[in-house]
C-alpha positions in Angstrom: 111.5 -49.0 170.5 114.8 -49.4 168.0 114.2 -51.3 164.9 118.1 -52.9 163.9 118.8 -53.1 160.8 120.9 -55.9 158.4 124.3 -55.2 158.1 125.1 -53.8 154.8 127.4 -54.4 152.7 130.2 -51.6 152.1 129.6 -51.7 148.4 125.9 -50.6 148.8 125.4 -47.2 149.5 123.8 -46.6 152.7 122.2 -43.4 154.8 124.8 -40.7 155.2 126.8 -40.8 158.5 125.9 -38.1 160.8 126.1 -34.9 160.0 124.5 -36.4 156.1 121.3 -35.3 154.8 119.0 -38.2 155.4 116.5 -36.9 153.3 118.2 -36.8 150.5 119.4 -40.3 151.0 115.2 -41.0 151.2 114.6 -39.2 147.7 117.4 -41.2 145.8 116.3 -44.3 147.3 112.4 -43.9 146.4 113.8 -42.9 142.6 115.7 -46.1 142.3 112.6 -48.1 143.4 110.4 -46.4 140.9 112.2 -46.7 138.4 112.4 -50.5 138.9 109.1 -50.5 139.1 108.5 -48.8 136.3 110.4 -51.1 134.3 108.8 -54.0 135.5 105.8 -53.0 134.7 106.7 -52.5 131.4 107.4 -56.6 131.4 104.1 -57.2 132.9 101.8 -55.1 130.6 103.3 -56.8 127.6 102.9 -60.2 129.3 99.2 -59.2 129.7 98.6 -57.7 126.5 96.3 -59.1 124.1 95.6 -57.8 120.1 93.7 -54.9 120.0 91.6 -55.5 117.0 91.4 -58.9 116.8 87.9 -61.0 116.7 86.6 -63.8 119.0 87.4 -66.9 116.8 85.3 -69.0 119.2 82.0 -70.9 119.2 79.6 -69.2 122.3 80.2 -71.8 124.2 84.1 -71.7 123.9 83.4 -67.8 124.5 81.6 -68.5 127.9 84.2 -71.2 129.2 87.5 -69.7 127.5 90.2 -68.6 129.9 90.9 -64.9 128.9 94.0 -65.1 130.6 95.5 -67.2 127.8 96.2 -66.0 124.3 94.6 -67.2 121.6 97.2 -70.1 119.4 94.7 -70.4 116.6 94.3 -68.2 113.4 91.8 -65.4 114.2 88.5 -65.9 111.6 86.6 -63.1 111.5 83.2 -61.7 110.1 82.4 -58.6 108.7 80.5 -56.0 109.9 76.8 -54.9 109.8 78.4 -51.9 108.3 80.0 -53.6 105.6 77.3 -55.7 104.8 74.6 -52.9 104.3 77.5 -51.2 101.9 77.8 -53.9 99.6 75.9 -55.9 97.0 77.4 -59.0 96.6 76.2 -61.1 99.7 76.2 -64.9 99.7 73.4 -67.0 98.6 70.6 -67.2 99.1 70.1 -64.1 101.2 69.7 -61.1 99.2 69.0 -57.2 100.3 65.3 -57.9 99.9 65.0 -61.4 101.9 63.0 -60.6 104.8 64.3 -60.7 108.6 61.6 -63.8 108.3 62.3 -66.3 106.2 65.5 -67.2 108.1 64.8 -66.8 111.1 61.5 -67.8 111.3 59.4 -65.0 113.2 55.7 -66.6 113.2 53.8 -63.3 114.7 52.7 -60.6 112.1 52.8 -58.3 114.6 56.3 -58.6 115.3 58.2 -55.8 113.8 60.7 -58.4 112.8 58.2 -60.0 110.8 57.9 -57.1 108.1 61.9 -56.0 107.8 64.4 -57.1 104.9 68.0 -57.9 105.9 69.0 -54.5 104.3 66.9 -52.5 106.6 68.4 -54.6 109.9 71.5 -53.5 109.0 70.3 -49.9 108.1 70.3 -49.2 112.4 68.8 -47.2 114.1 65.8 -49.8 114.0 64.4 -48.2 117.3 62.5 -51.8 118.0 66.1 -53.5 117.5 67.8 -51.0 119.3 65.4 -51.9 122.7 67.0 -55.5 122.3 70.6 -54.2 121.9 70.3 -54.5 118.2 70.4 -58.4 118.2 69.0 -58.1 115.1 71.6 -56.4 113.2 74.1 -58.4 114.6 72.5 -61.5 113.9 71.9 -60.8 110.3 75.3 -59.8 109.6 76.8 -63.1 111.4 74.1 -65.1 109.8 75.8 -63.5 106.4 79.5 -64.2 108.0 78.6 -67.9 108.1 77.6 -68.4 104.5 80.4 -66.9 103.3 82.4 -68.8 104.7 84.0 -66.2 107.3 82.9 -67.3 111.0 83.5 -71.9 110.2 82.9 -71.5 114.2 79.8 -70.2 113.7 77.7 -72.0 111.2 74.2 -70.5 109.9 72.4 -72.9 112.2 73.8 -71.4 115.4 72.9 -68.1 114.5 69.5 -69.2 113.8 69.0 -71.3 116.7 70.4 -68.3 119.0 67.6 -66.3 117.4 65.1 -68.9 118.0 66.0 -69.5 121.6 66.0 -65.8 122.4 62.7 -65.1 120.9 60.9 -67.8 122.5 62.9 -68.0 126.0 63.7 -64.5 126.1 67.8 -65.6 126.5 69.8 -68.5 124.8 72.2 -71.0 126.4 75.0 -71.4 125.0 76.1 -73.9 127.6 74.5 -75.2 130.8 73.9 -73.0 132.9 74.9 -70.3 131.1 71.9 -67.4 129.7 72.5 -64.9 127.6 70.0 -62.2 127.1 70.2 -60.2 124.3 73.1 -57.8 125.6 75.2 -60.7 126.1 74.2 -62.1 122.6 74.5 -59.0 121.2 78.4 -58.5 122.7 79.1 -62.0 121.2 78.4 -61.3 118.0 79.5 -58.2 117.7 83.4 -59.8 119.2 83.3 -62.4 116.3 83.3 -59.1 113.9 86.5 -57.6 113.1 
């Protein structure tokens, strides 16, 4: 079976006449396609390429519907850490180091270990109970502390609650219909809105 080939143009360099080494010609031609591909690739990795170390500036349920194959247009807004948070004094009113887990987020059952814990022990991990629910509640705290200062507009303080409330009674929240997020998800969201 014979395969014909296009005529070539003279300009283009073609397999050696007979006699050549066709080999060679092989070699030079894979280099010259590798290198364009190389190059191209280049183009499409920077195309693709989003920032690093930026935050999700999103509400969750922007997060769960947002195309990531867009870039963001908007001015990134992001929270603190848990880390930075536990380091410093001066935290927004009216939550203090010594304001129990509790009294924001409303945890009814004494024999909850959330029921007992101040916000600076939450963000003092490892809290081996928090830790079996992907540390939700270090996260939460320290977004609950992002949206009264200000840092997260959205995600206000009554999100954050309500995410907490949802979780502990339903054992996920829903962010949007039919969307549930159990506490890894949760967990991954709040720790994105943290830069």
């Amino acid at each position: 079976m014979t395969i014909e080939q296009p005529p070539q143009d003279e300009s283009e360099s073609g397999p050696p006449e007979k006699g050549g080494d066709a080999h060679a010609f092989a070699g030079e031609s894979r280099r010259r396609f590798t290198k364009a591909g190389l190059a191209a690739s280049g183009v499409l990795m920077t195309l693709a390429s989003r920032q690093g170390l930026a935050c999700t500036a999103v509400s969750p349920s922007g997060f769960t519907s947002m195309n990531q194959s867009r870039h963001s247009t908007g001015t990134p807004s992001c929270g603190l850490t848990p880390g930075f948070w536990k380091n410093h004094d001066s935290w927004p009113s009216p939550v203090t180091q010594t304001t129990l887990f509790r009294n924001i987020f409303s945890v009814s059952n004494p024999s909850s270990p959330y029921y007992t814990i101040t916000f600076q022990e939450i963000l003092s991990p490892p809290q081996h109970f928090d830790q079996n629910n992907n540390q939700i509640g270090y996260f939460l705290a320290a977004a609950y502390l992002n949206a009264l200062a200000g840092l997260t507009p959205y995600l206000t303080a009554s999100t954050i609650v309500n995410i907490w409330h949802e979780w502990s009674t339903l054992g996920y929240y829903v962010p949007i219909a039919p969307i549930h997020w159990d506490s890894a998800h949760i967990a991954a969201y709040l720790q994105a809105t943290m830069n």
